[in-house]
VOBA-1610 file (N, C-alpha, C; in pm, whole numbers, padded with zeros to 5 digits, always signed):
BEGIN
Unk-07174-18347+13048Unk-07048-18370+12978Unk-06990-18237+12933Unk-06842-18226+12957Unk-06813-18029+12928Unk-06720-18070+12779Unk-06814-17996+12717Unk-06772-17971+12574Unk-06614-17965+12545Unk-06521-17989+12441Unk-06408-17933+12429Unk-06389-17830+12359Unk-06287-17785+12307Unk-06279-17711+12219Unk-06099-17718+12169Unk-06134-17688+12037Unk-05945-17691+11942Unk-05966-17553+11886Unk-05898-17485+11879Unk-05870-17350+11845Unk-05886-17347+11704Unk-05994-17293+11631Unk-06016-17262+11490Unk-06031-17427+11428Unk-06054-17520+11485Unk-06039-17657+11445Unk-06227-17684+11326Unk-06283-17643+11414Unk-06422-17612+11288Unk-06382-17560+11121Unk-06335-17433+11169Unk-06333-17329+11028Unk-06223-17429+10947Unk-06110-17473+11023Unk-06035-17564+10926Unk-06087-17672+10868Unk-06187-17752+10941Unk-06235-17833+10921Unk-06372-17837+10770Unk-06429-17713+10827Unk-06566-17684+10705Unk-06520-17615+10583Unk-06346-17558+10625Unk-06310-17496+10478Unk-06219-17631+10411Unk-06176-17697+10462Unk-06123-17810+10332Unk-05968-17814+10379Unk-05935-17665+10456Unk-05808-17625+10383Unk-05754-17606+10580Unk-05643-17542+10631Unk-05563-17545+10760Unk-05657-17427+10834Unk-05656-17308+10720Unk-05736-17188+10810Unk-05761-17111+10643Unk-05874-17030+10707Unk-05915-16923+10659Unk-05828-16802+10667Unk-05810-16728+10512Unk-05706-16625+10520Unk-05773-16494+10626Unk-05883-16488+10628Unk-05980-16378+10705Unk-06087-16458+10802Unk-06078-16392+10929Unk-06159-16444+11031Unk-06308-16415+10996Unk-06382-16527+11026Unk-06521-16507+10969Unk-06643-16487+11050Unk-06602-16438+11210Unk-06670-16424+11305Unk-06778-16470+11318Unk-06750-16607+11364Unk-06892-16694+11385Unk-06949-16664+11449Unk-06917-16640+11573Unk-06983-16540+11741Unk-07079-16479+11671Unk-07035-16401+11583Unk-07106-16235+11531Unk-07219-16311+11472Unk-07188-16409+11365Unk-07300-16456+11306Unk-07395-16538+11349Unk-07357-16614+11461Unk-07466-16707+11545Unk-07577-16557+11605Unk-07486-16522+11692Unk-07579-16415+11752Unk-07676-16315+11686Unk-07606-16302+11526Unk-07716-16256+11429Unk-07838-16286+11428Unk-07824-16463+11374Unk-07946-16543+11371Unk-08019-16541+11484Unk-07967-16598+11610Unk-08011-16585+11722Unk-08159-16444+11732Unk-08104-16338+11729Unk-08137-16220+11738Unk-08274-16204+11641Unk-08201-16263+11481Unk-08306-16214+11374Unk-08436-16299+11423Unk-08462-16427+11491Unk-08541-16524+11496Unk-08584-16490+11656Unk-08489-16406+11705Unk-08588-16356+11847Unk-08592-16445+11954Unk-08495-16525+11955Unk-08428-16645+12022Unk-08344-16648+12179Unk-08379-16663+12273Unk-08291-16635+12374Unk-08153-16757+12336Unk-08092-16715+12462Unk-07964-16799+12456Unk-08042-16930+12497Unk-08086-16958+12576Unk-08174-17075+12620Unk-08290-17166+12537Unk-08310-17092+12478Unk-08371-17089+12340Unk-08287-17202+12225Unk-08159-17136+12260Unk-08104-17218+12092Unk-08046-17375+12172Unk-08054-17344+12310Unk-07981-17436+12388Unk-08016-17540+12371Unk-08229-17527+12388Unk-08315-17636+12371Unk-08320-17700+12277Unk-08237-17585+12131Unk-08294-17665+12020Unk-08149-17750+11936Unk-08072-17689+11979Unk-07924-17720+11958Unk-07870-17889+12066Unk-07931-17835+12180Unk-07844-17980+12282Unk-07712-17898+12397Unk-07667-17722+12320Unk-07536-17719+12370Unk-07604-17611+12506Unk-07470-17629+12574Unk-07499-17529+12716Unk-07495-17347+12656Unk-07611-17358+12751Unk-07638-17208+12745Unk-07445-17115+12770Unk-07410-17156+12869Unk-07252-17061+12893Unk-07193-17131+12783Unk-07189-17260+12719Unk-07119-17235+12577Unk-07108-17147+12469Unk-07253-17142+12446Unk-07322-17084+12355Unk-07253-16899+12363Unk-07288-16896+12499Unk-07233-16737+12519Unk-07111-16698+12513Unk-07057-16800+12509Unk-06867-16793+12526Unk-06836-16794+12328Unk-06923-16849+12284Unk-06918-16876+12112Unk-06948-16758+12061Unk-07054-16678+12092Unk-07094-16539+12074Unk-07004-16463+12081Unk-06957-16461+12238Unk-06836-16343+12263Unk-06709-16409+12188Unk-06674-16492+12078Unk-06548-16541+12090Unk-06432-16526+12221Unk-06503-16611+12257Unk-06416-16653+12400Unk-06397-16794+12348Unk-06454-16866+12268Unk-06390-17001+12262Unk-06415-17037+12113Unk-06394-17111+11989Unk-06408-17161+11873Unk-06469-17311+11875Unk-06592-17358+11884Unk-06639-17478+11849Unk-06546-17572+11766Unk-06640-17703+11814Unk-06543-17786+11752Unk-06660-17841+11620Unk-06632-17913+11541Unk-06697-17955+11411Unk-06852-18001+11482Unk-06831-18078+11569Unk-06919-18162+11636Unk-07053-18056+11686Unk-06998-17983+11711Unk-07069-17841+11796Unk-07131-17765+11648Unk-07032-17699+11577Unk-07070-17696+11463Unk-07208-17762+11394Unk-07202-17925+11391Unk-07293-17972+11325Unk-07404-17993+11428Unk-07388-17957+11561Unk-07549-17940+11607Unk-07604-17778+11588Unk-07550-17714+11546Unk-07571-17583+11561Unk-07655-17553+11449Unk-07588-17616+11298Unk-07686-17594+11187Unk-07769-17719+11181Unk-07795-17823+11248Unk-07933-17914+11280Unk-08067-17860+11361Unk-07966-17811+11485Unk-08071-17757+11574Unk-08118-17634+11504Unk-08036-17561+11459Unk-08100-17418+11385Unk-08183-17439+11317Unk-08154-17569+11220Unk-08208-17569+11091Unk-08169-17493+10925Unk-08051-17493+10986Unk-07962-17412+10860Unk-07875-17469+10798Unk-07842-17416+10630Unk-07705-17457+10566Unk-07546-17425+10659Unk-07486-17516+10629Unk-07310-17481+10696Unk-07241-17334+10632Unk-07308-17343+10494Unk-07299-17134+10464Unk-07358-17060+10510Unk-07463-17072+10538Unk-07553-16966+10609Unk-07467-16900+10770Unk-07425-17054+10820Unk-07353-17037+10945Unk-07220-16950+10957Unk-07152-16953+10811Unk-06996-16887+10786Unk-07031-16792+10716Unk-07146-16703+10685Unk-07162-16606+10607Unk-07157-16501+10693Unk-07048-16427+10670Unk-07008-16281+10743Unk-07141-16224+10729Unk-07168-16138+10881Unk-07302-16064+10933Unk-07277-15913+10836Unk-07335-15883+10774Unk-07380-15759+10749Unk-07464-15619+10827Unk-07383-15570+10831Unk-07463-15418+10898Unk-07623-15431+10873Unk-07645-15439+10715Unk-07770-15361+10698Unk-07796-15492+10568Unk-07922-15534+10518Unk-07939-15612+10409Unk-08007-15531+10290Unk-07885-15530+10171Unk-07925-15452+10076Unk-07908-15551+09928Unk-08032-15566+09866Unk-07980-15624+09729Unk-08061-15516+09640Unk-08025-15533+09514Unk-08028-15470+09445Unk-08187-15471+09348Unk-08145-15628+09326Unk-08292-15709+09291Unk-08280-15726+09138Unk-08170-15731+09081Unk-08124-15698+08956Unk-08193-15825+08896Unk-08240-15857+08757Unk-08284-15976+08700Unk-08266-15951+08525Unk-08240-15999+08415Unk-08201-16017+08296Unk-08239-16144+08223Unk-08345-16155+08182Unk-08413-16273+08090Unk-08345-16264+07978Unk-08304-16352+07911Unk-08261-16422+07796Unk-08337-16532+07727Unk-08435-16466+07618Unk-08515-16562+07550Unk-08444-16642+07501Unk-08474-16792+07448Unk-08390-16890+07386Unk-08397-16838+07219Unk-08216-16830+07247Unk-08211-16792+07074Unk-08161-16613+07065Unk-08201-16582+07165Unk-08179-16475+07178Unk-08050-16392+07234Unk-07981-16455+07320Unk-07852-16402+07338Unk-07779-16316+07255Unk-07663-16189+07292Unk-07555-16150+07187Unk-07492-16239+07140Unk-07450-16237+06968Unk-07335-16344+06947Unk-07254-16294+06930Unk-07127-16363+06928Unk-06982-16348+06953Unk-06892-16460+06851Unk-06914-16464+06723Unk-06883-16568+06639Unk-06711-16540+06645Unk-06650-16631+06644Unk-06517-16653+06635Unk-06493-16773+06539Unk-06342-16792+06466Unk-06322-16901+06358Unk-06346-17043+06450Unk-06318-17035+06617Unk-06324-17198+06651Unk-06457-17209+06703Unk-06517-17109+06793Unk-06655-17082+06888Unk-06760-17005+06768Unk-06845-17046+06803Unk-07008-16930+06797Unk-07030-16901+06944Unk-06985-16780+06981Unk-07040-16774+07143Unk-07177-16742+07097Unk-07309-16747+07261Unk-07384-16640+07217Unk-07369-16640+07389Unk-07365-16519+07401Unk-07347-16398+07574Unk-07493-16415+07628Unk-07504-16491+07733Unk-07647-16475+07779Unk-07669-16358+07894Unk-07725-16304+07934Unk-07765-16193+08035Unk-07681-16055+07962Unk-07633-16060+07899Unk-07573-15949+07807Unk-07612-15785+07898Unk-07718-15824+07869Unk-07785-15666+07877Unk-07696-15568+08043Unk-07736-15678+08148Unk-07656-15691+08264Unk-07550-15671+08299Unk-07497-15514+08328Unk-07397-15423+08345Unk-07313-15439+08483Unk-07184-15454+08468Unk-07106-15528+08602Unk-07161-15594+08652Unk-07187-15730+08594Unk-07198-15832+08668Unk-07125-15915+08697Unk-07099-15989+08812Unk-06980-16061+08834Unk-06939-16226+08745Unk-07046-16260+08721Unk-07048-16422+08625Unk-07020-16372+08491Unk-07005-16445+08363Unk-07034-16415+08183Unk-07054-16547+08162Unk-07217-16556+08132Unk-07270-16709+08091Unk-07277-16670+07941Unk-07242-16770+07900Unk-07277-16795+07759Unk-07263-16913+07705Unk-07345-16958+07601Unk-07379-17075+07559Unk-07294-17082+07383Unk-07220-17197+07397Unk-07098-17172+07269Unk-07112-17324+07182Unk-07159-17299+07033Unk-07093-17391+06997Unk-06967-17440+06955Unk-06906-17518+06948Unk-06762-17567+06950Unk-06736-17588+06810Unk-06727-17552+06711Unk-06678-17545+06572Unk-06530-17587+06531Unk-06436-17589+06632Unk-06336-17652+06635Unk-06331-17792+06564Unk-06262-17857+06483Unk-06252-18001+06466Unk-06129-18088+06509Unk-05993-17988+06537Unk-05867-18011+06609Unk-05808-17916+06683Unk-05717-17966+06729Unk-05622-17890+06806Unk-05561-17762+06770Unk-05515-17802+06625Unk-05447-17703+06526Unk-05548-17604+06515Unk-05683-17597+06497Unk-05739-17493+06496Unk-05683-17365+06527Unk-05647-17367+06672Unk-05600-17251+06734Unk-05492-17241+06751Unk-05478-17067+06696Unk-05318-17002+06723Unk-05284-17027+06814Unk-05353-17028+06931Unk-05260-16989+07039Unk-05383-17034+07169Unk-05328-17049+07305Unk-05435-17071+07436Unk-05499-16987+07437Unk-05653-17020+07453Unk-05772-16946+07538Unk-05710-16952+07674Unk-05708-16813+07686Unk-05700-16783+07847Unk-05763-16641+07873Unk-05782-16658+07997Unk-05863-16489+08081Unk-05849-16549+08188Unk-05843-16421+08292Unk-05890-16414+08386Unk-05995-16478+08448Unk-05973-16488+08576Unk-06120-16595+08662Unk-06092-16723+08646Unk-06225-16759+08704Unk-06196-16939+08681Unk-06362-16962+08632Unk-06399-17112+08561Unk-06452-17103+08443Unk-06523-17235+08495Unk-06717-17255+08496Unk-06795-17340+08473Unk-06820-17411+08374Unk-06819-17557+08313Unk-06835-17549+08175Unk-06936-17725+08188Unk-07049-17668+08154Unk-07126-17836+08095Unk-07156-17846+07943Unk-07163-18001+07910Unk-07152-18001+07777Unk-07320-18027+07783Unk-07372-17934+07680Unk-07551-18003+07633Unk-07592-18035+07575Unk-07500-18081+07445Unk-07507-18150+07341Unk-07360-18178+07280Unk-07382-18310+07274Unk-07228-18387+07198Unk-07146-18429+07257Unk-06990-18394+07220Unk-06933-18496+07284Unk-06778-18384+07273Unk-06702-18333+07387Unk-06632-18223+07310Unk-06460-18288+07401Unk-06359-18246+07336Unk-06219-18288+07415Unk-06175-18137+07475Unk-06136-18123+07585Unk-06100-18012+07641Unk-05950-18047+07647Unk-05883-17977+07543Unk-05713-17948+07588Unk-05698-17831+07701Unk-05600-17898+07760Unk-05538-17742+07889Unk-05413-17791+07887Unk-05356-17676+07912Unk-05243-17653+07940Unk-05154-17701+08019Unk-05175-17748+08140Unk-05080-17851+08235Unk-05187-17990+08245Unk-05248-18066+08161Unk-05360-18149+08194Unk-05371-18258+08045Unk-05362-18319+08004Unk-05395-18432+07900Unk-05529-18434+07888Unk-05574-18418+07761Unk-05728-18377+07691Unk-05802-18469+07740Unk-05896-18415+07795Unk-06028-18460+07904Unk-06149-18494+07784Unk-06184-18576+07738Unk-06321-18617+07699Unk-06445-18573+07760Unk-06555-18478+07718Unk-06613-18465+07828Unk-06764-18489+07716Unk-06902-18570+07778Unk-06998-18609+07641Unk-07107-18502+07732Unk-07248-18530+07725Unk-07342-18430+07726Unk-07390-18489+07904Unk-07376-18367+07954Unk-07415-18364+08089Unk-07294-18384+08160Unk-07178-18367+08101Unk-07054-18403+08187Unk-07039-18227+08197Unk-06956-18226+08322Unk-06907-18009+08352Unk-06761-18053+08428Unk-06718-17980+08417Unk-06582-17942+08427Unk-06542-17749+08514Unk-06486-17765+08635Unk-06417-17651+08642Unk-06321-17574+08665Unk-06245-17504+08618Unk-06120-17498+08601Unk-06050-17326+08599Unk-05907-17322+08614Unk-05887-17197+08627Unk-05839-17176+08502Unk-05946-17002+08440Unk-05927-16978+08286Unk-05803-16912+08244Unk-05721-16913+08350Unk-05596-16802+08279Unk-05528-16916+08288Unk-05526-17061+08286Unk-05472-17164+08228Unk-05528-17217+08093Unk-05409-17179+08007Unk-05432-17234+07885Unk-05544-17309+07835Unk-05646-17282+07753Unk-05764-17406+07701Unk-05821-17408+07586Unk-05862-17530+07581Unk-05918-17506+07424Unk-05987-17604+07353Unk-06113-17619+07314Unk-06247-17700+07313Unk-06228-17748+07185Unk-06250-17868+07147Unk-06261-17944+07016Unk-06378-18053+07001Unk-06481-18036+06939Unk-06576-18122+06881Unk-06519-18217+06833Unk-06601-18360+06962Unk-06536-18533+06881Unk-06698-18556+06813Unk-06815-18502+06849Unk-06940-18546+06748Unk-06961-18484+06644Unk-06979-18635+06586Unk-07103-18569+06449Unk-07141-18437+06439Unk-07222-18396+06521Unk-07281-18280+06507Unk-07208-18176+06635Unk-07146-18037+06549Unk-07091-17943+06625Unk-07100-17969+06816Unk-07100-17949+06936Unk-07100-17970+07038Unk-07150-17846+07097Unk-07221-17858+07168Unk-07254-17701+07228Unk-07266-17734+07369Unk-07208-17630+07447Unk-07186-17651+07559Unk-07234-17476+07651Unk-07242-17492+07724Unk-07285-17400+07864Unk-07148-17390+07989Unk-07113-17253+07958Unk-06972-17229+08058Unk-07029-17078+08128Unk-06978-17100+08244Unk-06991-16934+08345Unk-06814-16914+08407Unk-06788-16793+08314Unk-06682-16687+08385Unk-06713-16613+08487Unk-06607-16620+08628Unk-06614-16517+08702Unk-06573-16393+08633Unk-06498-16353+08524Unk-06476-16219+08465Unk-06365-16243+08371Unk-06292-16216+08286Unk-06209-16114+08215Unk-06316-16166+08050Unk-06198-16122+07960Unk-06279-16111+07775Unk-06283-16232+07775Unk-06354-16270+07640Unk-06373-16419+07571Unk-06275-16366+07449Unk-06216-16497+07419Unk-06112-16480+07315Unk-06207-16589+07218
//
């Protein structure tokens, strides 16, 4: 049976969205794996289902798989659908960076509505800012003005029961084990509905905490 193919119809398909703003050279990255695991082309053929001259035409981008192809590719491999779209790197370099935060121990950051406390603190340009906040807020009025920054913003509740106002959105109820994520340079702003203060767990991709 001869395979088809739709032009970029995968990458539209596994990103959600029409296309990817940057080509993510799948070719490059199959043939990575291929290579790192010491794999002939015949090799992935057996374990995949697809034709060996497919396979080679996918490598050289000479042709773009279709979803279908796609999902035998990370079965037969045995891989995540990221692993498969993760741009090939020259050389593999991490850093190995690590930052423990005893409980209790975090920087604090007390403000009139939040008690932040900054977890991984110590941890110099890093791209996340976890910190664990209680919500001291009791209304709306609390605050002058919107929490906003830069990035976009993780947030689970781990105790209580807290209302999240935003800015284009009608106040979200959210109780313990509920998360929410959202973009932070849109207006926000946390209010305790329990008994007892609310404390919750949020990760910034980057700018200040107000």
């Amino acid at each position: 049976m001869t395979e088809t193919y739709d032009e970029h119809a995968a990458l539209r398909i596994a990103s959600g969205r029409k296309e990817f703003v940057e080509p993510l050279r799948l070719g490059a990255r199959l043939k990575e794996i291929r290579l790192a695991n010491t794999w002939t082309l015949e090799d992935v053929s057996r374990r995949t289902g697809i034709a060996r001259s497919t396979l080679s035409k996918i490598e050289n981008d000479q042709v773009s798989p279709t979803f279908s192809v796609v999902q035998k590719l990370t079965s037969g491999l045995a891989i995540d659908l990221p692993q498969l779209f993760t741009p090939p790197r020259r050389e593999h370099y991490t850093m190995g960076r690590r930052d423990l935060t005893p409980k209790g121990k975090g920087q604090l950051h007390p403000t009139p509505t939040y008690e932040h406390e900054l977890l991984g603190h110590q941890l110099a340009q890093k791209r996340m800012i976890p910190f664990k906040t209680v919500v001291r807020a009791r209304s709306f009025e609390a605050y002058q003005q919107w929490v906003r920054h830069d990035g976009e913003e993780f947030l689970m509740v781990l105790e209580g029961d807290i209302l999240l106002y935003s800015e284009f959105y009608a106040p979200q109820a959210l109780s313990e084990g509920d998360s929410i994520y959202f973009d932070s340079d849109m207006g926000h702003a946390l209010v305790s509905t329990s008994v007892e203060d609310a404390v919750v767990l949020s990760v910034c991709t980057r700018g200040d905490l107000i």
